[in-house]
N, CA, C and O atoms as a GROMACS GRO file, in nm:
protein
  600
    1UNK      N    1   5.792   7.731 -15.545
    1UNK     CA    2   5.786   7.593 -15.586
    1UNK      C    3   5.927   7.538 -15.607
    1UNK      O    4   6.014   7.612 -15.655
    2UNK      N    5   5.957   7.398 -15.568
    2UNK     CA    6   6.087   7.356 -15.591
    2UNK      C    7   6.060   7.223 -15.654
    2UNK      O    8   5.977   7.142 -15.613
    3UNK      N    9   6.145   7.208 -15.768
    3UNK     CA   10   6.167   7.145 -15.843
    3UNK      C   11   6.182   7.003 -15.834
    3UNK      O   12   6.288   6.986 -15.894
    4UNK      N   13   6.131   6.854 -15.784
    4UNK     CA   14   6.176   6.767 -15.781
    4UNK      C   15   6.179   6.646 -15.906
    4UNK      O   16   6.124   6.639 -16.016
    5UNK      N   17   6.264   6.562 -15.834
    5UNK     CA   18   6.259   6.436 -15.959
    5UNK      C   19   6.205   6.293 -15.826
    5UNK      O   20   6.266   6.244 -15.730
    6UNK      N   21   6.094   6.274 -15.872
    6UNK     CA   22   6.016   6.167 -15.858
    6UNK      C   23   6.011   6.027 -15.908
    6UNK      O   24   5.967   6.008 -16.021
    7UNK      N   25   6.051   5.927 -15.836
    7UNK     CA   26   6.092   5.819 -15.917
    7UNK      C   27   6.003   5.677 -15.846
    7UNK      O   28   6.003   5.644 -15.727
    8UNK      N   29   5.934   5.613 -15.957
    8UNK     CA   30   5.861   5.540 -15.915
    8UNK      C   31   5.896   5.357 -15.980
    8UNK      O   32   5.869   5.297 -16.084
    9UNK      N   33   5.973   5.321 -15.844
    9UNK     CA   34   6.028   5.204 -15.885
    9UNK      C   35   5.927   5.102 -15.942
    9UNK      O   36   5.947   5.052 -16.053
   10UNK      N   37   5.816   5.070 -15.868
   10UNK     CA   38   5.749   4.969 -15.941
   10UNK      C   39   5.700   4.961 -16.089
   10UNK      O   40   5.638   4.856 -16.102
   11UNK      N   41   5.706   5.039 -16.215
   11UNK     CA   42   5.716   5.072 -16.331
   11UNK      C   43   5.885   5.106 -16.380
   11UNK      O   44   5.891   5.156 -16.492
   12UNK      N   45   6.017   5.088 -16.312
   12UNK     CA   46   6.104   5.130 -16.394
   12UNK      C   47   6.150   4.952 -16.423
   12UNK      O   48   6.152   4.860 -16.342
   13UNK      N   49   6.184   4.953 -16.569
   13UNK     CA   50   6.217   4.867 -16.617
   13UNK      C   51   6.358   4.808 -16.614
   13UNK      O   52   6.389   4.695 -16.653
   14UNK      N   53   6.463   4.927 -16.548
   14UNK     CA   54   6.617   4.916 -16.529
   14UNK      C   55   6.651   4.897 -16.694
   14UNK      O   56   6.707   4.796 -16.738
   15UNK      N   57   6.605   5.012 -16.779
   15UNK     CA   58   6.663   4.992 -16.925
   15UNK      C   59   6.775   5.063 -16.877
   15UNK      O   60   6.857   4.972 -16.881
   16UNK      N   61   6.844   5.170 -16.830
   16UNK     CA   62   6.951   5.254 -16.798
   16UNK      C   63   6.908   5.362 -16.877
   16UNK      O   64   6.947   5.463 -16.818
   17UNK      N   65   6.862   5.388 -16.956
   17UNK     CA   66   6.822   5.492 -17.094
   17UNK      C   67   6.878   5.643 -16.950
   17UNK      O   68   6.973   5.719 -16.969
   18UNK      N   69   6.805   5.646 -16.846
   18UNK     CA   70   6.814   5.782 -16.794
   18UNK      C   71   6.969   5.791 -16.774
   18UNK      O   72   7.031   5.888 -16.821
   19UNK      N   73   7.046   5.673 -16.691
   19UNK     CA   74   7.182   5.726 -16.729
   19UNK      C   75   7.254   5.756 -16.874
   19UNK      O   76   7.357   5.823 -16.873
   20UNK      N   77   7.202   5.709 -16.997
   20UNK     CA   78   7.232   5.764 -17.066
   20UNK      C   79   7.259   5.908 -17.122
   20UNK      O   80   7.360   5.975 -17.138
   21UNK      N   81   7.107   5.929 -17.147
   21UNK     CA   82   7.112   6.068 -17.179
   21UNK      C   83   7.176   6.183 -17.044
   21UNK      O   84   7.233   6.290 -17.063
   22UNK      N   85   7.143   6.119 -16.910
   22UNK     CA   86   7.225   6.203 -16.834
   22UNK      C   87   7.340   6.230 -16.900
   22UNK      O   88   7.356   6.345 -16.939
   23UNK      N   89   7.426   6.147 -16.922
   23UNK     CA   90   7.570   6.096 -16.958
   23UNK      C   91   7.569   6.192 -17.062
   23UNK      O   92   7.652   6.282 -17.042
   24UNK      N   93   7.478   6.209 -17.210
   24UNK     CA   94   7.547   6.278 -17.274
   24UNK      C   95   7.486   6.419 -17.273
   24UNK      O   96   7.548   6.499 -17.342
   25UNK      N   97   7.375   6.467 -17.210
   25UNK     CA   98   7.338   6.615 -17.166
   25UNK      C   99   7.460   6.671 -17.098
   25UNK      O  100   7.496   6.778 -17.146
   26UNK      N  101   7.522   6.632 -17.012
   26UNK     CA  102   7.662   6.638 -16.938
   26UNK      C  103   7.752   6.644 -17.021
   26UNK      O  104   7.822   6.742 -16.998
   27UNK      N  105   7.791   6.578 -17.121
   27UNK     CA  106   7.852   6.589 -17.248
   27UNK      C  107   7.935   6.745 -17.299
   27UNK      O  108   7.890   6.860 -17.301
   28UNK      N  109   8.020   6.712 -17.322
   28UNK     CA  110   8.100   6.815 -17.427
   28UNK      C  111   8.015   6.856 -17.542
   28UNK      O  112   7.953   6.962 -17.548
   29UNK      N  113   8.017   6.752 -17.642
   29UNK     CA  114   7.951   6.729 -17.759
   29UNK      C  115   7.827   6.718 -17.774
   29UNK      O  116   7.778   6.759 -17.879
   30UNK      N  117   7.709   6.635 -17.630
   30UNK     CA  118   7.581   6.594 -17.654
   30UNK      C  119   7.588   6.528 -17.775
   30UNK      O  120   7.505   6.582 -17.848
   31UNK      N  121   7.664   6.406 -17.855
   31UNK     CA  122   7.620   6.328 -17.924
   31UNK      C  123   7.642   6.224 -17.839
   31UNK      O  124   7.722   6.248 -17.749
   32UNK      N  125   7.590   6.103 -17.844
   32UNK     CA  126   7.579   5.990 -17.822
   32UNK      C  127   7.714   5.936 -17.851
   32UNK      O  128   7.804   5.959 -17.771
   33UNK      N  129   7.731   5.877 -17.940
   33UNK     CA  130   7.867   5.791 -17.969
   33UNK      C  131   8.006   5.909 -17.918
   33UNK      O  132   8.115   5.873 -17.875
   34UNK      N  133   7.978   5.994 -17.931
   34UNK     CA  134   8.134   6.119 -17.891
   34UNK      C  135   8.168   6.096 -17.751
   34UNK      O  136   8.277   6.078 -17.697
   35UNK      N  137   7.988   6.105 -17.679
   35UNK     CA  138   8.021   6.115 -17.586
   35UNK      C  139   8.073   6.009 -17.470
   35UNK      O  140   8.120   6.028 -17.358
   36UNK      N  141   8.042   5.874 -17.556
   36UNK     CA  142   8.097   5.756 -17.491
   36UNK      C  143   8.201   5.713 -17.530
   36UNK      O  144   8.263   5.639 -17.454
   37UNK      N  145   8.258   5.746 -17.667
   37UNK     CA  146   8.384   5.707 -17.723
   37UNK      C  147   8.466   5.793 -17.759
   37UNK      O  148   8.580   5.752 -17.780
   38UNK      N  149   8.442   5.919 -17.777
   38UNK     CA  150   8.537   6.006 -17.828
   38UNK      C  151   8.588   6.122 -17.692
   38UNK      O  152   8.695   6.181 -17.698
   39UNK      N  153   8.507   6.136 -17.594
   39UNK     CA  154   8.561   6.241 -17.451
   39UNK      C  155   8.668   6.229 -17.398
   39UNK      O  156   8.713   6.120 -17.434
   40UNK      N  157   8.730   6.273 -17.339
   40UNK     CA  158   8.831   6.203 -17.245
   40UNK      C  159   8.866   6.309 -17.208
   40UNK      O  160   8.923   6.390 -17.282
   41UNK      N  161   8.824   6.340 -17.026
   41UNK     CA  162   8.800   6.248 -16.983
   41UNK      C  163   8.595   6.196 -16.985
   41UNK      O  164   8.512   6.283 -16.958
   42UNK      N  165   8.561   6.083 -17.012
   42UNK     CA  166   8.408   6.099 -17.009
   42UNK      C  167   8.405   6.117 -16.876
   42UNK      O  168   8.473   6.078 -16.781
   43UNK      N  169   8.264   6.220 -16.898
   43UNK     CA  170   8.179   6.244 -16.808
   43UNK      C  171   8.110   6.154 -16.731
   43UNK      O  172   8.083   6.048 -16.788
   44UNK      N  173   8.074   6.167 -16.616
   44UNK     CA  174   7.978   6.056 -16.532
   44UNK      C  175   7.851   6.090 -16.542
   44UNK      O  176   7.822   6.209 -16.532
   45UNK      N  177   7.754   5.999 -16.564
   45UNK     CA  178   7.583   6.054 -16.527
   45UNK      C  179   7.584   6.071 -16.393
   45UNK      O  180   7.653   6.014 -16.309
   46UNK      N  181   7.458   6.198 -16.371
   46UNK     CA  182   7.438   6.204 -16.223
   46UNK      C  183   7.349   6.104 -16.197
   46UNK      O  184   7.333   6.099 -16.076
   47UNK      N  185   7.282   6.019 -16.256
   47UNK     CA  186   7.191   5.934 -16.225
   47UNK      C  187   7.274   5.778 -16.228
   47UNK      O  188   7.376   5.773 -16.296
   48UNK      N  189   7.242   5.693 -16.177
   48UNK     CA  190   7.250   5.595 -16.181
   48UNK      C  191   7.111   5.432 -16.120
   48UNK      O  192   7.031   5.433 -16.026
   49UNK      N  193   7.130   5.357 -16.191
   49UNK     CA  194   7.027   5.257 -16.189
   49UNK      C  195   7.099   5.122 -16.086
   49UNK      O  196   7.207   5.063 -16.089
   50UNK      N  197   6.997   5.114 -16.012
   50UNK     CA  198   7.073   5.001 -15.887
   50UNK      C  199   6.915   4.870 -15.929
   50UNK      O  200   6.798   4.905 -15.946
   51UNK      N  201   6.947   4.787 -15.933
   51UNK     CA  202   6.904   4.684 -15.925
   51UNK      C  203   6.923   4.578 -15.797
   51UNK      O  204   7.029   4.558 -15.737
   52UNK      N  205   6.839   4.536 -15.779
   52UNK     CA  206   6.805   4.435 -15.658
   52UNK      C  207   6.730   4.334 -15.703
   52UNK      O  208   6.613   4.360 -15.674
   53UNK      N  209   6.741   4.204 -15.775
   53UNK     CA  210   6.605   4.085 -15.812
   53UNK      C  211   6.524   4.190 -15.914
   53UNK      O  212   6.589   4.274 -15.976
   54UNK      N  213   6.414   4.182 -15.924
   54UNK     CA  214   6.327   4.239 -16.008
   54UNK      C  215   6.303   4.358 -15.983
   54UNK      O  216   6.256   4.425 -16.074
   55UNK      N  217   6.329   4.424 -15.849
   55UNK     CA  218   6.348   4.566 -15.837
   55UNK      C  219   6.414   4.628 -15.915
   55UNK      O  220   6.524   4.574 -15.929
   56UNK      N  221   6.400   4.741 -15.991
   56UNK     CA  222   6.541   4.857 -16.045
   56UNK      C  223   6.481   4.955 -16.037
   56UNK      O  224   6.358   4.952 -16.045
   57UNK      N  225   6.551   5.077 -16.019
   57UNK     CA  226   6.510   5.206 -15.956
   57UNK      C  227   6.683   5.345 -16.002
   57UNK      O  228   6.804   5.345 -16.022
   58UNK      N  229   6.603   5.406 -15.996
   58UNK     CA  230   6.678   5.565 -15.996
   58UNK      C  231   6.745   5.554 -15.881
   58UNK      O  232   6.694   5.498 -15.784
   59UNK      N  233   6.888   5.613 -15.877
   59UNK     CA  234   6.917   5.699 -15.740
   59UNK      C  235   7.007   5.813 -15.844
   59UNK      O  236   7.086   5.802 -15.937
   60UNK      N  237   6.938   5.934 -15.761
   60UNK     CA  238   6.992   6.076 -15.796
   60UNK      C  239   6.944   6.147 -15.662
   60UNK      O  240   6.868   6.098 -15.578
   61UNK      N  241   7.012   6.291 -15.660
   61UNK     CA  242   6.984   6.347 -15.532
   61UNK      C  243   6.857   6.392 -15.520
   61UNK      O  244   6.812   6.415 -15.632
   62UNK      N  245   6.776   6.415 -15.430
   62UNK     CA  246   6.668   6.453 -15.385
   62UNK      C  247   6.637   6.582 -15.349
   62UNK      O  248   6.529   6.619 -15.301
   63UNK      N  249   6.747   6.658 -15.377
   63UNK     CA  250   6.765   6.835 -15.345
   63UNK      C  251   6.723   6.850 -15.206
   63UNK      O  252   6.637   6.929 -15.165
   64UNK      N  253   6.774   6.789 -15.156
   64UNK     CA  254   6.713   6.789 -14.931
   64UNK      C  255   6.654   6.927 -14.894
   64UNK      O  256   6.733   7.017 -14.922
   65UNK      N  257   6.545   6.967 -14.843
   65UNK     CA  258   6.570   7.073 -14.779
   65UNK      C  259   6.674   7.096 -14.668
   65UNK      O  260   6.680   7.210 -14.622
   66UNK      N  261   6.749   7.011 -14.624
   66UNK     CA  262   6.844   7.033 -14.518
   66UNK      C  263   6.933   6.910 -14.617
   66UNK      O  264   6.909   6.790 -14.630
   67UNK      N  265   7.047   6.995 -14.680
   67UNK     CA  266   7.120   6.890 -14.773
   67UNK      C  267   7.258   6.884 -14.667
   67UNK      O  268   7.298   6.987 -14.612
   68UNK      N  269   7.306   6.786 -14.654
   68UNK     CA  270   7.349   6.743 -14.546
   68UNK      C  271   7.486   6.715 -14.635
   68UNK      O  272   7.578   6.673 -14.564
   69UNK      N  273   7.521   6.730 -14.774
   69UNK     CA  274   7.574   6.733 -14.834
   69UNK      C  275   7.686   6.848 -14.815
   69UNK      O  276   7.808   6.841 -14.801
   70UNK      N  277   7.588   6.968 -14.820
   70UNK     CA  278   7.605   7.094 -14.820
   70UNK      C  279   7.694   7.143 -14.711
   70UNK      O  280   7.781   7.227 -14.735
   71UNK      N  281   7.675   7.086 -14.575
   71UNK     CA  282   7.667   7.072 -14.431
   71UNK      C  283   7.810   7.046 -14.428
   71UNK      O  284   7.895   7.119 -14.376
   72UNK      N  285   7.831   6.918 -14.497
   72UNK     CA  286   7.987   6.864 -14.483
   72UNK      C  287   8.068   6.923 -14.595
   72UNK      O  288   8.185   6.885 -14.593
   73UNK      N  289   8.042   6.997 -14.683
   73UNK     CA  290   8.139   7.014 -14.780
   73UNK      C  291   8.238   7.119 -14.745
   73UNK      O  292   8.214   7.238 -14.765
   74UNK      N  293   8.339   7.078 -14.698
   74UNK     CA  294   8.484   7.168 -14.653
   74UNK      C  295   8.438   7.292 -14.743
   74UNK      O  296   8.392   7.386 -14.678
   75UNK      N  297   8.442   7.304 -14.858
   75UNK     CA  298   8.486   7.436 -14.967
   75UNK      C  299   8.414   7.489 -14.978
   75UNK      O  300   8.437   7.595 -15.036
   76UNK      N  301   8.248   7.459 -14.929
   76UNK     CA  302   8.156   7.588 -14.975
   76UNK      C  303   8.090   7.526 -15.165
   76UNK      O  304   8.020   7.600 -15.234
   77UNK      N  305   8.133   7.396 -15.209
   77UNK     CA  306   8.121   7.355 -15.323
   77UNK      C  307   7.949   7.346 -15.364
   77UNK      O  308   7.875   7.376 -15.458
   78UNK      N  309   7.938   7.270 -15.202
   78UNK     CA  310   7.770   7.240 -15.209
   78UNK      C  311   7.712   7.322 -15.179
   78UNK      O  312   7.757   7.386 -15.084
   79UNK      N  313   7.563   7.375 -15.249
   79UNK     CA  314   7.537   7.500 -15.196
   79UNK      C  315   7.351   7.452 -15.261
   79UNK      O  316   7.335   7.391 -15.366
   80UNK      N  317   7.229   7.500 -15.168
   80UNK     CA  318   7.117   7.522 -15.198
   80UNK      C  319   7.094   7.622 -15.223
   80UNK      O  320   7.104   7.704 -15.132
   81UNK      N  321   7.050   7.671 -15.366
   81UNK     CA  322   6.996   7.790 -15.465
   81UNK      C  323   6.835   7.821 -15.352
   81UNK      O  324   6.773   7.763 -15.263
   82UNK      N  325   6.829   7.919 -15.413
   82UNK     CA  326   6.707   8.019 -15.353
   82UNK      C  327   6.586   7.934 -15.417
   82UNK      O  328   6.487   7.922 -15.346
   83UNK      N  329   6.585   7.855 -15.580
   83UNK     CA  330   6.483   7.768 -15.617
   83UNK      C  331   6.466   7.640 -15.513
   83UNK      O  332   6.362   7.575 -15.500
   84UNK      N  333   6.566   7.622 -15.455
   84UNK     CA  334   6.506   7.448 -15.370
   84UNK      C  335   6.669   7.367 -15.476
   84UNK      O  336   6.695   7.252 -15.439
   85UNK      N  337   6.728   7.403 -15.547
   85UNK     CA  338   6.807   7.261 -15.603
   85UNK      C  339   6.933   7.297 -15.558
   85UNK      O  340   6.974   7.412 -15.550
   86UNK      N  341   6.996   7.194 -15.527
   86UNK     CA  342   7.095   7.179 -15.463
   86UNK      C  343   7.203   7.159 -15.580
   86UNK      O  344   7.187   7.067 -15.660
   87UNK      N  345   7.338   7.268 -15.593
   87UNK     CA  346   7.402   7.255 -15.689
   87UNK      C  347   7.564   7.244 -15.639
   87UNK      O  348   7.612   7.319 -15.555
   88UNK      N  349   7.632   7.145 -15.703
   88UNK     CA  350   7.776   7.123 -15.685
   88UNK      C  351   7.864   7.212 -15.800
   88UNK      O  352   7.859   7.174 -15.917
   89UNK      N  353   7.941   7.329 -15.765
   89UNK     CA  354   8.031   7.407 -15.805
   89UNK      C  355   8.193   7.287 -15.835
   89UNK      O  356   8.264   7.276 -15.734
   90UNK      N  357   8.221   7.242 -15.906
   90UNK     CA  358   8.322   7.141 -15.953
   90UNK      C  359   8.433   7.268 -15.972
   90UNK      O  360   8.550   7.238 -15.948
   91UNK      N  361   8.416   7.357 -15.999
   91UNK     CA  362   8.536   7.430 -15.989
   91UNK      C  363   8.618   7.459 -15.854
   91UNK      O  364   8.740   7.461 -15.846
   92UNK      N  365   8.506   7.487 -15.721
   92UNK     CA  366   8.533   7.442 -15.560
   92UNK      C  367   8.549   7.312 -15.529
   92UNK      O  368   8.603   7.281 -15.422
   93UNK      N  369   8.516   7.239 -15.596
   93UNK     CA  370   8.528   7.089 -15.554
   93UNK      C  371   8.720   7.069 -15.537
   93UNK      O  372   8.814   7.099 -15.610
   94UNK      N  373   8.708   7.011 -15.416
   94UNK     CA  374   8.860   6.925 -15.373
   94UNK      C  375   8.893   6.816 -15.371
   94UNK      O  376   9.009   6.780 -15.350
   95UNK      N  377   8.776   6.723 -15.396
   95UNK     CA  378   8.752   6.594 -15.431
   95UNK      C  379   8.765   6.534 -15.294
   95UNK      O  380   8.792   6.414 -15.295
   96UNK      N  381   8.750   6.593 -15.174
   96UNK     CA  382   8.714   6.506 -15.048
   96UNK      C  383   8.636   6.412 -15.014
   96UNK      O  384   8.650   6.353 -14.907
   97UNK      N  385   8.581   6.396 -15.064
   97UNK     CA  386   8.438   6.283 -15.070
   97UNK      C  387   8.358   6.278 -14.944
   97UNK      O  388   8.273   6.191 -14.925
   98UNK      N  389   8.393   6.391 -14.842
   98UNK     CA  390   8.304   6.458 -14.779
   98UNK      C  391   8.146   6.465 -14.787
   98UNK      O  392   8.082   6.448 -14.684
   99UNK      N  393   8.074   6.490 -14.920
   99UNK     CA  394   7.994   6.521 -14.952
   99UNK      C  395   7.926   6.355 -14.982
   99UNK      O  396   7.806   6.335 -14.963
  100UNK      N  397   8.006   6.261 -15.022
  100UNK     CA  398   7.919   6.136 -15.081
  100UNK      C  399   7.940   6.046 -14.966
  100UNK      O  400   7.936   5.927 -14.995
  101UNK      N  401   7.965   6.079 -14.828
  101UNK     CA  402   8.001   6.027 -14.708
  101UNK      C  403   7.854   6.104 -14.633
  101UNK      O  404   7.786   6.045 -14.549
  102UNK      N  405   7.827   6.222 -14.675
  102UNK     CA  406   7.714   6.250 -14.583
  102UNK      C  407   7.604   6.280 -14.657
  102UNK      O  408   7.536   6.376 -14.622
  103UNK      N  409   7.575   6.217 -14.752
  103UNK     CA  410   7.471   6.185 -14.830
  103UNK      C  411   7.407   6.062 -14.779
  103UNK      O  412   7.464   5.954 -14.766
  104UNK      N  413   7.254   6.094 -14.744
  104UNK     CA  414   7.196   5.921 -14.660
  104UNK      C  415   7.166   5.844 -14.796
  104UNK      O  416   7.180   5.722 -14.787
  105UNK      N  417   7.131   5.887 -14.908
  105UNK     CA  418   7.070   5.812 -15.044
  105UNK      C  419   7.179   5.788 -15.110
  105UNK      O  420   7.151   5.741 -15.220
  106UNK      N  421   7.304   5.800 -15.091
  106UNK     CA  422   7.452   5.806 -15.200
  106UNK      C  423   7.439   5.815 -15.309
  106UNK      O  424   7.492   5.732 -15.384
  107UNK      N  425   7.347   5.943 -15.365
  107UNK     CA  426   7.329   6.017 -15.469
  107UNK      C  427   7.448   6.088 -15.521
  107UNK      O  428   7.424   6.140 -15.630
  108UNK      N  429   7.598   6.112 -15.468
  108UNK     CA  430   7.689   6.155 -15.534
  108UNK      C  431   7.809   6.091 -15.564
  108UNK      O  432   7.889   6.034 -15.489
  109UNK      N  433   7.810   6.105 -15.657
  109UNK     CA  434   7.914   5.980 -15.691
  109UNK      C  435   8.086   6.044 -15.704
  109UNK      O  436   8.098   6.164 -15.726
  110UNK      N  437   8.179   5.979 -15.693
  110UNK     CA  438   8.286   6.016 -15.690
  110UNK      C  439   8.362   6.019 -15.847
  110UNK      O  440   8.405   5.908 -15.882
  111UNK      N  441   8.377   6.096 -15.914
  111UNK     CA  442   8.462   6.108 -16.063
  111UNK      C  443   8.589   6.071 -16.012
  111UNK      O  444   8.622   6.176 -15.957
  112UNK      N  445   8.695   5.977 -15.992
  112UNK     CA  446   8.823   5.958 -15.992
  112UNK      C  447   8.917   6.022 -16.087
  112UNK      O  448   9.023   6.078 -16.058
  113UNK      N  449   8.849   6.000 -16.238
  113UNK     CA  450   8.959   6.014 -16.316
  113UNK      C  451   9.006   6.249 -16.285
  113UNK      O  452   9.114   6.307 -16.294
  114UNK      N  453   8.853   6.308 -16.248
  114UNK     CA  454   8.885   6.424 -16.294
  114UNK      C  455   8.905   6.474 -16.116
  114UNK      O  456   8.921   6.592 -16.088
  115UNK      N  457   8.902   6.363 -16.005
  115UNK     CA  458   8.933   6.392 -15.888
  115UNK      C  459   8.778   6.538 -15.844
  115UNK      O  460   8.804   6.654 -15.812
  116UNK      N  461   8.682   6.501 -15.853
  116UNK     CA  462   8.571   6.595 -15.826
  116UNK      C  463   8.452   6.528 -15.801
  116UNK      O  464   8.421   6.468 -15.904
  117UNK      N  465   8.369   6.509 -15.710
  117UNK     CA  466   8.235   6.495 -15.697
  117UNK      C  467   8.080   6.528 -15.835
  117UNK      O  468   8.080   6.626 -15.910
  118UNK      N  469   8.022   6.473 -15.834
  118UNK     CA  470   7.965   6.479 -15.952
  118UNK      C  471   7.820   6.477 -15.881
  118UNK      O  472   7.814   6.379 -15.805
  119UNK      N  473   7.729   6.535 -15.880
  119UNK     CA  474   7.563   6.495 -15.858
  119UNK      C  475   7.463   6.583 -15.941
  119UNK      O  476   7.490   6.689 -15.997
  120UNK      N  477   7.358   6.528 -15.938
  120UNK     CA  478   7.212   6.558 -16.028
  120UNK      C  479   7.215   6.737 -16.014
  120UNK      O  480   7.254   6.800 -15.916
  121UNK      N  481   7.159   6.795 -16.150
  121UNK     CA  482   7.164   6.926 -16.115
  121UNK      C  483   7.028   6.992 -16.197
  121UNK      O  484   7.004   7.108 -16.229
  122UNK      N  485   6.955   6.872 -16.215
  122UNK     CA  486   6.789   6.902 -16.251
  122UNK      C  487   6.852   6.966 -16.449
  122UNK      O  488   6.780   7.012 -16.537
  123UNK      N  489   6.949   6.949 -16.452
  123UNK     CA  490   6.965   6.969 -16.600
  123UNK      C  491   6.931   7.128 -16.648
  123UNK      O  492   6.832   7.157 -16.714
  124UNK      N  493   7.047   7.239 -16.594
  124UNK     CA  494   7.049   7.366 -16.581
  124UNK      C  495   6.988   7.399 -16.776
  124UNK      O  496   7.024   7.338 -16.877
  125UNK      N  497   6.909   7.491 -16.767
  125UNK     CA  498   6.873   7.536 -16.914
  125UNK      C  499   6.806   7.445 -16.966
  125UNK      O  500   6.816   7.433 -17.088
  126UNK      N  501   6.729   7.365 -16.902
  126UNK     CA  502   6.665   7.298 -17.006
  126UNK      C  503   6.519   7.283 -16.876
  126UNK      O  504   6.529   7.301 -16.754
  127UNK      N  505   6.356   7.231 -16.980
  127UNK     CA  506   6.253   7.197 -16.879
  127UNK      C  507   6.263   7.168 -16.829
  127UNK      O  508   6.274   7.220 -16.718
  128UNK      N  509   6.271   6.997 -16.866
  128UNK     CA  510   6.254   6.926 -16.821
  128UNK      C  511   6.398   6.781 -16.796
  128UNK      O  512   6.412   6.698 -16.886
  129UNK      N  513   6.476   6.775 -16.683
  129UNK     CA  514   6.612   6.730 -16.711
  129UNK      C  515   6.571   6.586 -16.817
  129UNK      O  516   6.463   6.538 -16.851
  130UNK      N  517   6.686   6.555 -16.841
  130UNK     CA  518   6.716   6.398 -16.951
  130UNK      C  519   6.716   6.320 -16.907
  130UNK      O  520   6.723   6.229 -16.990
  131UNK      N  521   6.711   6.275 -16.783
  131UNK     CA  522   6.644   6.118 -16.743
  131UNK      C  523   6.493   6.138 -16.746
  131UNK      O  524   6.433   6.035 -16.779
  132UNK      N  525   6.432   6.221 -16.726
  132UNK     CA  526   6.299   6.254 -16.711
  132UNK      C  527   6.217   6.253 -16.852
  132UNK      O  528   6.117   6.188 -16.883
  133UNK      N  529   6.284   6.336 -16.920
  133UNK     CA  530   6.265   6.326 -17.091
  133UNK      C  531   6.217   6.215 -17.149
  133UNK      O  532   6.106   6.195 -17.197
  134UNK      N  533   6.336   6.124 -17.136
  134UNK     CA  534   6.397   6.033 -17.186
  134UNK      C  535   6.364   5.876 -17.118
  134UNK      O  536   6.399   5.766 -17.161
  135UNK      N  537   6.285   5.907 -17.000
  135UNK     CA  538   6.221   5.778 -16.950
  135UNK      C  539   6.128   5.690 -17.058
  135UNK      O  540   6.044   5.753 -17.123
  136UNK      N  541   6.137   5.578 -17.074
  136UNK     CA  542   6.013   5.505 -17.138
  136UNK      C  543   5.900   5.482 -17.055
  136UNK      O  544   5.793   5.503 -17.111
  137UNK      N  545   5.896   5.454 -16.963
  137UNK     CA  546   5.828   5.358 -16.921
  137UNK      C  547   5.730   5.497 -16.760
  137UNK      O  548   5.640   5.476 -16.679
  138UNK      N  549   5.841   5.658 -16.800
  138UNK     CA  550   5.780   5.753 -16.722
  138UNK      C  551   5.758   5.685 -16.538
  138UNK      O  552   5.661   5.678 -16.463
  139UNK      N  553   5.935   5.636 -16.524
  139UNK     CA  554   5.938   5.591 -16.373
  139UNK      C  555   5.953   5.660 -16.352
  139UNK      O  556   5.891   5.695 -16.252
  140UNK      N  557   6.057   5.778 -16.420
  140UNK     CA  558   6.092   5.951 -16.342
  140UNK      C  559   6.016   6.023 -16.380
  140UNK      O  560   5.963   6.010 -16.491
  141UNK      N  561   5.979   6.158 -16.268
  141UNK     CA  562   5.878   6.215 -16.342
  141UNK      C  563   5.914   6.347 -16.225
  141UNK      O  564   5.933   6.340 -16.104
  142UNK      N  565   5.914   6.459 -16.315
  142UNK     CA  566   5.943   6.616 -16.251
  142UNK      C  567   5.823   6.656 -16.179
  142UNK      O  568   5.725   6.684 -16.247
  143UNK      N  569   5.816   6.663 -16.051
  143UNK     CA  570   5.742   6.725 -15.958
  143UNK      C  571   5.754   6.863 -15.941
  143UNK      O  572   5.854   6.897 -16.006
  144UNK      N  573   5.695   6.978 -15.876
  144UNK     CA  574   5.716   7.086 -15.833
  144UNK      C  575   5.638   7.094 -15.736
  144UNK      O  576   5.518   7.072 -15.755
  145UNK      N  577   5.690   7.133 -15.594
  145UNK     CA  578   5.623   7.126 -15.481
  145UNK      C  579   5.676   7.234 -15.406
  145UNK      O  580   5.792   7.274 -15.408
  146UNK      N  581   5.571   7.282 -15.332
  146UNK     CA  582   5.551   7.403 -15.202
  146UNK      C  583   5.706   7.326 -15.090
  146UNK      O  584   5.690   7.220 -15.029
  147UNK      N  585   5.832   7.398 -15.085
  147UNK     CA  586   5.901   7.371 -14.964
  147UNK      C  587   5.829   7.315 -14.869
  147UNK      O  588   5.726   7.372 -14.833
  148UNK      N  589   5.869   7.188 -14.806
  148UNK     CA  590   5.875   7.179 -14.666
  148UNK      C  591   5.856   7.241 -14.576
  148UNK      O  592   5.977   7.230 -14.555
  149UNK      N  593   5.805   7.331 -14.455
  149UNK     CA  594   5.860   7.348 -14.300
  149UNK      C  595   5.888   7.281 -14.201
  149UNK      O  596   5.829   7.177 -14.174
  150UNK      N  597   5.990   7.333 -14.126
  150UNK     CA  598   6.007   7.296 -14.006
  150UNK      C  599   6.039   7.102 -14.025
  150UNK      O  600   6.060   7.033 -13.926
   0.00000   0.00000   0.00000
């Protein structure tokens, strides 16, 4: 079974709440106020909220079975685990932006200040990740599904 995050725009309200807690699960501290005012450098959420008119919606990565991410990353940074999730090693990261160039959903976002790629990582050690948690309105929602073939 592999792990997904399911996001169902017509119920998300565009409160941002999931980039939040992304933001501070990612966190040094995991407090709230530390982690927006006291970090440096702050952390980026892997999630982010795009709005269009009354549309608003999630974009985070989709863990590809063919992560195309992975494909382009010079260093070996991007890599698909034996579970299905696709995880970025920031210690390999060279900050090429390789990876958010061959992303079709532009689920990875570029960190400038720490020069490294940043994307969704289903929230290692914990159930259920913190946009998912932490949804009101339950637009995101953790799937687990049988791989793909072919």
């Amino acid at each position: 079974m592999v792990k997904m995050i399911r996001r169902r725009e017509e119920v998300c309200i565009g409160c941002r709440l999931c980039e939040v807690h992304c933001l501070v699960e990612h966190s040094r501290s995991k407090d709230l106020v530390q982690a927006y005012k006291g970090e440096n450098p702050r952390v980026l959420p892997r999630v982010r909220v795009e709005e269009q008119g009354a549309l608003s919606f999630a974009v985070q990565c989709l863990h590809c079975q063919e992560p195309l991410c992975a494909y382009a990353c010079l260093t070996g940074a991007i890599r698909r685990t034996e579970d299905g999730t696709v995880l970025l090693d920031e210690q390999k990261c060279m900050g090429c932006w390789t990876c958010v160039l061959a992303c079709p959903y532009g689920a990875i976002t570029m960190d400038l200040q720490r020069k490294v790629a940043v994307k969704c990582d289903l929230c290692p050690g914990r159930d259920t990740p913190a946009c998912v948690e932490n949804c009101p309105n339950r637009a995101l929602l953790l799937s687990e599904e049988e791989p793909s073939v072919g």
